[in-house]
C-alpha positions as CSV (number, residue, x, y, z in Angstrom):
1,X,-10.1,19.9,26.3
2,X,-8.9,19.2,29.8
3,X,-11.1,16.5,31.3
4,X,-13.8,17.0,33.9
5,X,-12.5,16.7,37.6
6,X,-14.8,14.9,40.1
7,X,-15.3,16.9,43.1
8,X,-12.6,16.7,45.9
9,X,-13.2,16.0,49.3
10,X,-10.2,16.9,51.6
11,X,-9.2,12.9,53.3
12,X,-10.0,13.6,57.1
13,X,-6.3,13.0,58.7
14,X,-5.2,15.8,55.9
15,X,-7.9,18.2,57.5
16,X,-6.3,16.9,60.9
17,X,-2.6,17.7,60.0
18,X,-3.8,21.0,58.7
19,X,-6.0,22.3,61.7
20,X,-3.4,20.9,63.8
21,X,-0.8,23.4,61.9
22,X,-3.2,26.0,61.6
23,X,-3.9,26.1,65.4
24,X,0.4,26.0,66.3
25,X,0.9,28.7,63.4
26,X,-1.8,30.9,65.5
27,X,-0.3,30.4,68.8
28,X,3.0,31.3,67.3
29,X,1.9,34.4,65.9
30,X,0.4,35.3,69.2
31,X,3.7,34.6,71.4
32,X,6.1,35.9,68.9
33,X,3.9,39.3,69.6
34,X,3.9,38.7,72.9
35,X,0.3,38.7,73.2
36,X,-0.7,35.1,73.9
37,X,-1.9,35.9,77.5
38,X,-4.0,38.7,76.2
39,X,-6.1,36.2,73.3
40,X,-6.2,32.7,74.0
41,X,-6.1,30.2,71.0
42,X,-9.4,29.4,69.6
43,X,-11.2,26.1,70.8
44,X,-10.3,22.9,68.3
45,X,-13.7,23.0,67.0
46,X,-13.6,26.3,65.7
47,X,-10.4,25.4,64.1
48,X,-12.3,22.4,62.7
49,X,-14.6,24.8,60.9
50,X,-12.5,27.0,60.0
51,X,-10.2,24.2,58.3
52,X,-13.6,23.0,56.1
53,X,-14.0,26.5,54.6
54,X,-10.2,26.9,54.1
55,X,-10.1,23.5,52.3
56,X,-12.9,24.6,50.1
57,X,-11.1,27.9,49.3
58,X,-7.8,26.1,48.4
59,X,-9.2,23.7,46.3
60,X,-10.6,26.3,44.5
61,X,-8.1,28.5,44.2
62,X,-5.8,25.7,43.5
63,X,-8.0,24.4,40.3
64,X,-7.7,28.5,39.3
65,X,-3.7,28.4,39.8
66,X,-3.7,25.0,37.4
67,X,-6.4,25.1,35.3
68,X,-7.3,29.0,35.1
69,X,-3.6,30.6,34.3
70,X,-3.5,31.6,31.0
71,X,-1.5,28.6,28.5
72,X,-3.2,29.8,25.3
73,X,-0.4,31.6,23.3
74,X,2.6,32.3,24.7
75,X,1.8,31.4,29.1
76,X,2.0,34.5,31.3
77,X,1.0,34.4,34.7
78,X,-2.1,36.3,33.8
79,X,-5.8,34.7,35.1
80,X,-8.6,33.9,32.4
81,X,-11.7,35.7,33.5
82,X,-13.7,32.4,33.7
83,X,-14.0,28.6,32.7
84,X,-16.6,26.2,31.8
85,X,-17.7,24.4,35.2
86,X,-17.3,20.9,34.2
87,X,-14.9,21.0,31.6
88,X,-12.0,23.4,32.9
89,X,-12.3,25.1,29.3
90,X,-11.7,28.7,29.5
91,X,-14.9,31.2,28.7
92,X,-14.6,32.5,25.3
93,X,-16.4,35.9,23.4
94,X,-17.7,35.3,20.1
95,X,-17.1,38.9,18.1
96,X,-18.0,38.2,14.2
97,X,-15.6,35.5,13.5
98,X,-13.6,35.7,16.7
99,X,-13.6,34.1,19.9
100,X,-11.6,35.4,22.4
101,X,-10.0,34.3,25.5
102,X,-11.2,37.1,27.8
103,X,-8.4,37.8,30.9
104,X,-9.1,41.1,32.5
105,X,-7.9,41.9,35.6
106,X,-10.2,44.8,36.9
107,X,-12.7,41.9,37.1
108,X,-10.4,39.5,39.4
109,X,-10.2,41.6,42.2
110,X,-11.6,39.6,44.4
111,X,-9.2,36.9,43.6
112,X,-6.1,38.3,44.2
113,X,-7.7,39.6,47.5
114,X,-8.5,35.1,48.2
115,X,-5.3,34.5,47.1
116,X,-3.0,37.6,49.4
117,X,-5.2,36.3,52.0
118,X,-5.2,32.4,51.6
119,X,-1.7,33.2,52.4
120,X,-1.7,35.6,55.2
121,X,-3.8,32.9,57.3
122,X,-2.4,29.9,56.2
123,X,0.9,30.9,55.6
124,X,1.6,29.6,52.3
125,X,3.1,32.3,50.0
126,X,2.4,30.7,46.8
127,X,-0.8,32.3,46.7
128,X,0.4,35.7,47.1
129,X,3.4,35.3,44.8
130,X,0.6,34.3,42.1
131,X,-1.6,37.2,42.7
132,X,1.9,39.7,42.4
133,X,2.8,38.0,39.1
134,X,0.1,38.6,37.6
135,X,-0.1,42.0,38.7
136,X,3.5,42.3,38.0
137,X,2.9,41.3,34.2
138,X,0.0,43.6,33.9
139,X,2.1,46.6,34.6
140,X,5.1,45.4,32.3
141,X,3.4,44.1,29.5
142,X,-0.4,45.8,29.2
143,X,0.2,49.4,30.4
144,X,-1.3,52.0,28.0
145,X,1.1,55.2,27.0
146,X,-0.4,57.3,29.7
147,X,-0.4,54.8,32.4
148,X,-3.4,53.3,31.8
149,X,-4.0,49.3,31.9
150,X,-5.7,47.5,29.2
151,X,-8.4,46.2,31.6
152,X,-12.3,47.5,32.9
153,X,-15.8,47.4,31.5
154,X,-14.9,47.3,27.3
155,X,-11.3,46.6,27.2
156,X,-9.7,43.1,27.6
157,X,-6.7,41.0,27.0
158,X,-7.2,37.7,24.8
159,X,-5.2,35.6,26.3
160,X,-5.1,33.4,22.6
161,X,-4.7,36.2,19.8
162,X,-2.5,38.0,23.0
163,X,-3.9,41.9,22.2
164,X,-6.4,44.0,23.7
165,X,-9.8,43.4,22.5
166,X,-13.3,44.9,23.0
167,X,-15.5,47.9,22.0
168,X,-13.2,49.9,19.4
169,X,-11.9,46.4,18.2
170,X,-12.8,46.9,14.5
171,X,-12.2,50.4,13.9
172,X,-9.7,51.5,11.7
173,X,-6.9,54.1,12.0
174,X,-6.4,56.3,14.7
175,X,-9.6,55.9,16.5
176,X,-9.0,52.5,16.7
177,X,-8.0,52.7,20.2
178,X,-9.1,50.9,23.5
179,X,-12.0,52.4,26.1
180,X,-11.1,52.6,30.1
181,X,-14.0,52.2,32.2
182,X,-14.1,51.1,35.8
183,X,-17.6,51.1,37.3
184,X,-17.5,49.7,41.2
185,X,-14.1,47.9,40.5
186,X,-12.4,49.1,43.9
187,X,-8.9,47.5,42.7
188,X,-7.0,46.1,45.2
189,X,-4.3,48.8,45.7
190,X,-2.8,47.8,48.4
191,X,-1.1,45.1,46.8
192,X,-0.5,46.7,43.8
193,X,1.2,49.1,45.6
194,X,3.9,46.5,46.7
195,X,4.5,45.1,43.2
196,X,4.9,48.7,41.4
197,X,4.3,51.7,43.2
198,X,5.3,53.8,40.5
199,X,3.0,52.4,38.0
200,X,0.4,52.0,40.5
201,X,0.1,55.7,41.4
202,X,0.6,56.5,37.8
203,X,-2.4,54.6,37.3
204,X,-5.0,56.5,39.8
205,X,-3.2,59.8,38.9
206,X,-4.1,59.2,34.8
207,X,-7.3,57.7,35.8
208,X,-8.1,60.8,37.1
209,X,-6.5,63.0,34.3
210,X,-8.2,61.0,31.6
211,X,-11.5,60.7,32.7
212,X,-12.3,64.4,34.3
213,X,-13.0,66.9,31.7
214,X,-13.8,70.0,33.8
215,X,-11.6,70.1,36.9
216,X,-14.0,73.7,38.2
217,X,-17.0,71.7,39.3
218,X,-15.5,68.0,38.6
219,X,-18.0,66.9,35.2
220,X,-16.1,63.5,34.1
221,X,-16.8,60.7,31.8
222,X,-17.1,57.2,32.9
223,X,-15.0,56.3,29.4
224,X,-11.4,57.8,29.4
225,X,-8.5,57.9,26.8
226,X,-5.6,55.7,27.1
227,X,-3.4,58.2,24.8
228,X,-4.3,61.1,26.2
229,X,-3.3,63.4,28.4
230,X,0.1,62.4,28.6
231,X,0.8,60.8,32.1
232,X,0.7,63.1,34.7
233,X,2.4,63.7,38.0
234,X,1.6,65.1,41.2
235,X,0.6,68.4,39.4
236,X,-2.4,66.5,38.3
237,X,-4.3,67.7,42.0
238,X,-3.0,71.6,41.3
239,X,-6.0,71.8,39.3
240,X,-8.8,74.5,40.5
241,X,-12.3,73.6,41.9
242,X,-15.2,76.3,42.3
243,X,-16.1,75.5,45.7
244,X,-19.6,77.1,44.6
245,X,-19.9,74.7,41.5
246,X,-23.3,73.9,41.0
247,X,-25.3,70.8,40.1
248,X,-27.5,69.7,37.9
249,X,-25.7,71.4,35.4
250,X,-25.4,70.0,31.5
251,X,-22.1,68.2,31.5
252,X,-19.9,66.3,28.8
253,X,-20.1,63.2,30.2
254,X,-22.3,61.3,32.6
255,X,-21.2,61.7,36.0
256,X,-22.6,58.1,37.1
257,X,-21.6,57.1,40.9
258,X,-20.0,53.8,39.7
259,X,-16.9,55.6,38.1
260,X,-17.3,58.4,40.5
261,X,-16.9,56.2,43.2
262,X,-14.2,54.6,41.9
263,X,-12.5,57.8,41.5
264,X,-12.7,58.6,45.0
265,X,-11.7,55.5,46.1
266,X,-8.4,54.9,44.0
267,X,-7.7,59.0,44.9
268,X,-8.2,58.1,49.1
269,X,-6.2,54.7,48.7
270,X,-3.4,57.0,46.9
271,X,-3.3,59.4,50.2
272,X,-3.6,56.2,52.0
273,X,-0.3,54.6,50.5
274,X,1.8,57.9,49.3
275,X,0.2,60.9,51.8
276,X,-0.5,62.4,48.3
277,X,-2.5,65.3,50.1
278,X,-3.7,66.3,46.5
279,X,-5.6,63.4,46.4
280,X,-6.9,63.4,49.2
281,X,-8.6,66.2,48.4
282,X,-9.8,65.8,45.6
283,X,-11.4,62.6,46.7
284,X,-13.4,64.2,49.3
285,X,-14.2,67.2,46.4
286,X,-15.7,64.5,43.9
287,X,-17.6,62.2,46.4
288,X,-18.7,65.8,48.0
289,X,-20.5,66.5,44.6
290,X,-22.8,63.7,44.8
291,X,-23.9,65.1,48.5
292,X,-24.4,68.6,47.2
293,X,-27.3,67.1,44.8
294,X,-29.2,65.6,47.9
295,X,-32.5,67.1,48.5
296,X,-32.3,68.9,51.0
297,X,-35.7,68.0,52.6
298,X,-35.2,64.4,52.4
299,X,-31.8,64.2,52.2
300,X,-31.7,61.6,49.0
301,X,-29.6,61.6,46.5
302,X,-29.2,60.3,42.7
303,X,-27.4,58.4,40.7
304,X,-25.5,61.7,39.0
305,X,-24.9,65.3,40.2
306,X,-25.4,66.2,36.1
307,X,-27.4,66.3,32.8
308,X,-26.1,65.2,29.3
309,X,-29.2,66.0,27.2
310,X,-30.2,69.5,26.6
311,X,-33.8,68.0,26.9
312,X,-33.5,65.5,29.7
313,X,-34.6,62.4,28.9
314,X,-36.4,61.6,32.3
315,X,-38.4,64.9,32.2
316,X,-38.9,64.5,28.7
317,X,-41.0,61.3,29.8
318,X,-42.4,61.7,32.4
319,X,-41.8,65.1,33.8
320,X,-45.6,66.6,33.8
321,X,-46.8,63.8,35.8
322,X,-44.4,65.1,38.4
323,X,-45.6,69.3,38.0
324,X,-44.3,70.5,41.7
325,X,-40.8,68.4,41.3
326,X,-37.4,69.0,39.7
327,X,-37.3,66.3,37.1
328,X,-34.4,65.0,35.8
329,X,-32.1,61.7,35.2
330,X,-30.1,63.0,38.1
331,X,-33.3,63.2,40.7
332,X,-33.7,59.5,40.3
333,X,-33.2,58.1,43.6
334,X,-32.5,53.9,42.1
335,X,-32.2,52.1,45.3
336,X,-30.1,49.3,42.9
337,X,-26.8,51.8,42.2
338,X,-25.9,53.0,45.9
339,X,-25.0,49.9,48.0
340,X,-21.7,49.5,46.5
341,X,-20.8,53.3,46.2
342,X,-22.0,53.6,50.0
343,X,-19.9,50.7,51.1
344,X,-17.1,51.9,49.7
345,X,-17.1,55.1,51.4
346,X,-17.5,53.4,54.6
347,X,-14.6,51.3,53.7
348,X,-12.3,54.4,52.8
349,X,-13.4,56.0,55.6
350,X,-11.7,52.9,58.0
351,X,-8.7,52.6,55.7
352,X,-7.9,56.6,56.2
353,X,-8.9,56.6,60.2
354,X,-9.6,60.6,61.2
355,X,-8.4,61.6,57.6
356,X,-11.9,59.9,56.1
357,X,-14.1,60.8,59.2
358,X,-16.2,62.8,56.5
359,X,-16.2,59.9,53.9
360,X,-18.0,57.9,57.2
361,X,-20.2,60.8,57.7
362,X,-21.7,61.1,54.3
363,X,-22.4,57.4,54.1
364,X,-24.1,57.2,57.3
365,X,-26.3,60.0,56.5
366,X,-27.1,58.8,52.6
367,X,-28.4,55.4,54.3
368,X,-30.2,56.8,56.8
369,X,-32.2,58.9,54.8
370,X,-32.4,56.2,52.4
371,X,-33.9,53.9,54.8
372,X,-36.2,56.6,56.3
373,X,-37.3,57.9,52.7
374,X,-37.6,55.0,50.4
375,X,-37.7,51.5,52.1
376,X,-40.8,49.5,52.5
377,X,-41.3,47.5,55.6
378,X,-44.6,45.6,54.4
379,X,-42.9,44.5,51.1
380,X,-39.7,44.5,51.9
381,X,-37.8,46.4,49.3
382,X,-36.4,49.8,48.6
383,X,-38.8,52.1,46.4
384,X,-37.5,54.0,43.3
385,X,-38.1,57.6,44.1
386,X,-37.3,61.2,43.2
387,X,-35.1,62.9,45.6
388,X,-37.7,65.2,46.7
389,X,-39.5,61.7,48.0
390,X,-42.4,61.6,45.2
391,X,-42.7,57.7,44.4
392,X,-41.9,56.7,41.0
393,X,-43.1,53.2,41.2
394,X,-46.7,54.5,42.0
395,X,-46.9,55.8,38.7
396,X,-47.1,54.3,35.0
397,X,-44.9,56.2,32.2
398,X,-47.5,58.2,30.4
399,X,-45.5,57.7,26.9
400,X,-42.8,55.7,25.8
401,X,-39.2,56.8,26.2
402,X,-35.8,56.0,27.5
403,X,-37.3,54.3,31.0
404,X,-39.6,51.7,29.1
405,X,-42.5,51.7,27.3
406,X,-45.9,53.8,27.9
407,X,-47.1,51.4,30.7
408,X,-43.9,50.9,32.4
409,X,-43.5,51.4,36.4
410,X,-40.5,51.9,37.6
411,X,-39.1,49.1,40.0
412,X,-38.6,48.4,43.8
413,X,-35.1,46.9,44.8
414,X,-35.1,44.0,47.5
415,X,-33.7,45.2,50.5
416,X,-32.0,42.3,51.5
417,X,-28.7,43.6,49.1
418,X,-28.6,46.8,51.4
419,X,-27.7,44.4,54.6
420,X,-23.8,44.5,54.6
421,X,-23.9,48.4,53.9
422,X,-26.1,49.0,57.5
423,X,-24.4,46.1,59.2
424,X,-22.0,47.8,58.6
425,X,-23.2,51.5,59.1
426,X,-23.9,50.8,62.4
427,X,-20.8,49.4,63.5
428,X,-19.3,53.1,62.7
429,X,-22.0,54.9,64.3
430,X,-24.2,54.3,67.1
431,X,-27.1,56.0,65.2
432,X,-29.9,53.4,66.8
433,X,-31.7,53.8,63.5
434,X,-29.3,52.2,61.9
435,X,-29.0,48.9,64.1
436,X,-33.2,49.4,63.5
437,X,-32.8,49.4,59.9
438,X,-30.4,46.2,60.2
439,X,-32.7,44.3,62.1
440,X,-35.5,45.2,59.5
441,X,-33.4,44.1,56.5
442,X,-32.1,40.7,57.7
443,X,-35.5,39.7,58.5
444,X,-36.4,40.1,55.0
445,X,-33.1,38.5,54.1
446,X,-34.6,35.4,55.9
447,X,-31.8,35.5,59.3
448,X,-34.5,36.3,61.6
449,X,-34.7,38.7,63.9
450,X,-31.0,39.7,65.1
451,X,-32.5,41.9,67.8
452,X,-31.2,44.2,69.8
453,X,-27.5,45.9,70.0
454,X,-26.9,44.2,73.6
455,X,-28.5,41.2,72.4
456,X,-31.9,40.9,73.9
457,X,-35.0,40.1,72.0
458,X,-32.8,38.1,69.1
459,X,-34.6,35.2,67.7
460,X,-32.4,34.4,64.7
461,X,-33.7,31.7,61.9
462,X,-32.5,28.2,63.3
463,X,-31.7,27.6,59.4
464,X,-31.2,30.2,56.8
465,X,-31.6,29.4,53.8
466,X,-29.3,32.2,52.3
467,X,-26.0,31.5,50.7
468,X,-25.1,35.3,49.9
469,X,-21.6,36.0,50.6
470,X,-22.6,39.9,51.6
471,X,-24.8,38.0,54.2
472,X,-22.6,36.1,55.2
473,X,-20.3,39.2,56.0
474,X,-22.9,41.2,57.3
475,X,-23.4,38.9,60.1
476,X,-19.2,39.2,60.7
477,X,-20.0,42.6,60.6
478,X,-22.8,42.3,63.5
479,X,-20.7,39.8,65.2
480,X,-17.7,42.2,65.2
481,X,-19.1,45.2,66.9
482,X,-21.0,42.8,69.7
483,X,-19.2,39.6,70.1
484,X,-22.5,38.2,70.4
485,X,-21.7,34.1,68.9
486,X,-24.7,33.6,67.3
487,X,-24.3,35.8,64.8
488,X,-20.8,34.1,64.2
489,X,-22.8,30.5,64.0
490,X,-25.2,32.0,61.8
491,X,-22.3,32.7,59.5
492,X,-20.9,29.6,59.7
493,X,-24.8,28.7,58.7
494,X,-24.4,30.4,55.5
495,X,-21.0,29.4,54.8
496,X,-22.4,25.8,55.2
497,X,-24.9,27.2,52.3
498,X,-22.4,28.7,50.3
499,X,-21.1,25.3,49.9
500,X,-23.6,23.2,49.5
501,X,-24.7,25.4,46.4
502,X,-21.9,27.5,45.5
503,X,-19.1,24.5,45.0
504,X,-19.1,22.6,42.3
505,X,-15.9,20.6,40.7
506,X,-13.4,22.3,42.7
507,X,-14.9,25.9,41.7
508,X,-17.5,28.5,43.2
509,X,-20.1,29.5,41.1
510,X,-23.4,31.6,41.2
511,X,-25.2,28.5,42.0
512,X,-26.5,24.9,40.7
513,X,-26.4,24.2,37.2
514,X,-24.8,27.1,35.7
515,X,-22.5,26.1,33.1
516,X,-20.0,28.6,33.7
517,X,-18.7,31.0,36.6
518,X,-15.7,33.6,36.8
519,X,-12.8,32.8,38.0
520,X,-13.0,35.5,40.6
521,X,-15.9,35.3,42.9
522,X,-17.2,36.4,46.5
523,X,-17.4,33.9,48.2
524,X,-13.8,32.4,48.6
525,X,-13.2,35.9,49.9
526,X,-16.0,35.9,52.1
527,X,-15.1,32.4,53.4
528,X,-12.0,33.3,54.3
529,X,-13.0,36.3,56.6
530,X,-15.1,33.8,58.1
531,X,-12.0,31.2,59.2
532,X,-10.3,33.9,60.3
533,X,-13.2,35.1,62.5
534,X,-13.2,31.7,64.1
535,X,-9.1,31.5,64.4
536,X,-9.3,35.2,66.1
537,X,-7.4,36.6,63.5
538,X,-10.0,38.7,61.3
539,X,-7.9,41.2,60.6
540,X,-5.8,39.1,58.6
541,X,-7.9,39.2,55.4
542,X,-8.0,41.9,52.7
543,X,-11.5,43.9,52.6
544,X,-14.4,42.8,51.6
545,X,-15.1,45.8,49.1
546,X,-17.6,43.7,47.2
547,X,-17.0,45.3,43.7
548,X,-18.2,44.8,40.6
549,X,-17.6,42.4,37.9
550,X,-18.4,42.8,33.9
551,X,-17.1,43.1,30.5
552,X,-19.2,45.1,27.7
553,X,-18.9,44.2,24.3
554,X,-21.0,44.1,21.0
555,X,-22.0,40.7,19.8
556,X,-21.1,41.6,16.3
557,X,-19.3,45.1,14.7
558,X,-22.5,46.1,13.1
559,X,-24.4,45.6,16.6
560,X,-25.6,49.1,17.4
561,X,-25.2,48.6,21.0
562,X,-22.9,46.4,23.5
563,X,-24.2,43.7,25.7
564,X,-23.2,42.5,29.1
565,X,-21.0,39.0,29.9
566,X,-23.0,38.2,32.9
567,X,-26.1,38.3,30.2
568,X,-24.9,36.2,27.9
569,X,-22.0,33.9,29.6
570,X,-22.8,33.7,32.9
571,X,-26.3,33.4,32.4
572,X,-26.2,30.1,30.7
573,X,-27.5,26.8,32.8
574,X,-26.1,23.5,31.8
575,X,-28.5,21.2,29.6
């Protein structure tokens, strides 16, 4: 067991040598492109604050680089996926009798995004060369036979037993083969682009291949085959689509916007690095499916554009207590599964310029109806509706079914985890109910009241109590289309949060007292954007795609269904 670490504090004249460098590297940057005139360096005490959140993020990413590499069979430059706060062990799955090391690299996006940018703004390439090794030995070493990776929601690597473990594990014979899922991963591409571009666009054209079953109106499963098809090349895109395809229709899988925005995503980022025009458009077909199953009165739309059940287990429920609507698991507006989906449309759309002007579009209008249909000003929240706009959460479940017992309401969704997505929105569009629907939701946040566009009428909360990194971003977000600094201070307010209850032994974590946290988390990334918005270099940092982490495993081989990590590891508070 490697011995608890006391928390480090940086020694003062170290934070002084490296402001001092960090200021000189920026000025250097900005002569040798001739643009010093143009941007002047930032003033010393912004560099001061920047240099306290960069020497938060290096220490932690330091104390991943020694202590959270994997040394547990033969070493590889591969990550664990987390480690036990105070003791630096690494966070282990109990299945029956084993107990396996868990490194999976779908869920450490957000750390090789710290770590490429830990280097781009400090200059240190020892971070980057550790993020590219890893995804270097990922492509070598745990590539399935169609181009697959042994990574996502039930497939891992154990880093002690060194072979792929998860759901499937103790099946025998041919079957006994590993599950691909991504749900809201958003991998970093980009990168892995530059370590194997082959393999990399292998990977988002099998990803496809594997996980569509009917190309004519794009019905796909959110679990895909790592044998089959065999891996494809750019013919994969000659596939037909029925323009005319309808919705709603019973499918073979379930079309869930998680892994259909992931397929959008990985097929835009492949036009993005390879002009693959195939993908391109088959991109905008699949994210165009989820738009064709918006009401067209209120403009919502669900979770699915499909059915799986013959009888559909939402109508089945509850369907007569709703006579005049269409009732179905796809008309369920849940206000929880579209703020990554939506963000990562936005963020296609700025990666692709006029190519993902419609990406933008879509978004813009899915949260504006969204805000306009289903949030609630008095309380706060986002309401669980049908499309058509008839509110779910006003009504108990008459019997019991799939949604809960007889008794059960359906839920409202705090609003507050919608702020980066219309931060963001209305930096793209100058739709003033956006900004409007901004200003509502960091109130409830608990920033205040941001006010207007040009500034007037603001009266932000002289201290937030918030330490969410998307808040934290949102206000970069606000900050970037205005250049209005108290936005920018009000970040810095939250990044003081962040580490004052995120930081703990040299690690960020979900917050005091939990007993463990993944090695890739949020808020190193979001930290960083911040130091580079006060050294005038935010462009600097990878996105901020805030994806989603998990593993999903049984307990047990005769468990008849899996359970979550975040449920049962990360949930756990110290004694």
């Amino acid at each position: 067991m490697i011995p608890s670490a006391p928390v480090t504090e940086i020694p003062e004249p170290r934070l002084r040598k490296w402001g001092a460098a960090l200021l000189a590297g920026f000025i250097v940057t900005l002569t040798t492109f001739g643009c010093g005139p143009k941007q002047p360096p930032p003033p010393p005490e912004d560099v001061a604050k920047a240099e306290g959140y960069l020497g938060a993020v290096r220490d932690h990413l330091d104390a991943i680089l020694e202590l959270g590499r994997d040394h547990y069979g033969t070493p590889t430059p591969l990550f664990v996926d987390g480690l036990e706060v105070t003791t630096y062990d690494p966070v282990r799955w109990s299945y029956d009798d084993h107990r396996w090391i868990l490194s999976n690299l779908a869920n450490q996006q957000d750390l090789l995004r710290s770590l490429d940018g830990m280097s781009a703004l400090t200059g240190d390439r020892s971070y980057r060369e550790a993020a590219i090794n890893a995804l270097r030995y990922q492509f070598d070493h745990l590539k399935t036979a169609n181009g697959l990776l042994l990574w996502g929601g039930h497939t891992c690597y154990d880093a002690e037993s060194e072979q792929w473990v998860g759901r499937r594990f103790h099946w025998l014979g041919k079957n006994r083969t590993p599950v691909h899922e991504l749900k809201s991963c958003y991998p970093y591409y980009e990168l892995m682009w530059e370590v194997d571009p082959d393999a990399t666009a292998q990977l988002i054209r099998t990803f496809w291949a594997a996980h569509i079953r009917d190309w004519s109106n794009l019905d796909f499963d959110r679990h895909g085959s790592v044998v089959r098809p065999k891996p494809p090349g750019r013919e994969v895109w000659d596939e037909k689509f029925n323009e005319d395809a309808e919705v709603y229709f019973r499918s073979a899988g379930r079309t869930f916007v998680n892994t259909g925005s992931d397929l959008y995503y990985s097929a835009g980022m492949l036009y993005h690095l390879d002009r693959d025009k195939g993908a391109l458009a088959w991109a905008r077909r699949i994210a165009g499916r989820y738009v064709a199953a918006r009401n067209p009165k209120t403009g919502l739309r669900g979770y699915q554009f499909s059915n799986v059940e013959e009888v559909d287990r939402a109508f089945e429920q509850f369907g007569d207590v709703f006579p005049d609507s269409l009732v179905n698991e796809a008309t369920i507006f849940d206000p929880n599964a579209l703020p990554k989906p939506e963000l990562a449309l936005m963020r296609l759309s700025e990666t692709l310029g006029i190519d993902g002007e419609i990406f933008r579009k879509w978004a813009i209008e899915d949260l504006i109806a969204i805000g306009r249909q289903a949030y609630d000003p008095e309380k706060g929240t986002f309401k669980t509706l049908l499309t058509d706009g008839s509110d779910l959460t006003a009504v108990e479940m008459p019997r019991d079914g799939y949604f809960g017992p007889k008794g059960t309401r359906f839920a409202t969704w705090a609003s507050e985890d919608y702020l980066l997505c219309y931060a963001t929105a209305a930096r793209l569009d100058s739709d003033p109910f956006l900004w409007e629907m901004a200003r509502n939701v960091a109130r409830d946040a608990g920033l205040g009241d941001i006010g207007n566009r040009d500034g007037t009428e603001m009266a932000l909360a002289p201290e937030p109590t918030t330490d969410f990194p998307t808040h934290l971003m949102a206000l970069l977000e606000l900050y970037r289309q205005t250049g209005h600094r108290a936005y920018l201070d009000q970040a810095c307010q939250v990044g003081d949060n962040i580490l004052r209850n995120r930081f703990e032994n040299r690690l960020f974590t979900p917050g005091p007292g939990f007993k463990f946290t993944r090695t890739s988390r949020p808020e190193p990334l979001a930290l960083l954007h911040l130091a580079a918005a006060l050294l005038r270099q935010p462009d600097k940092i990878p996105t901020y795609t805030d994806g989603h982490a998990y593993f999903a495993c049984e307990l047990k081989s005769t468990d008849p269904n899996y359970t979550f990590d975040h449920n049962v590891i990360y949930i756990q508070r110290r004694e």
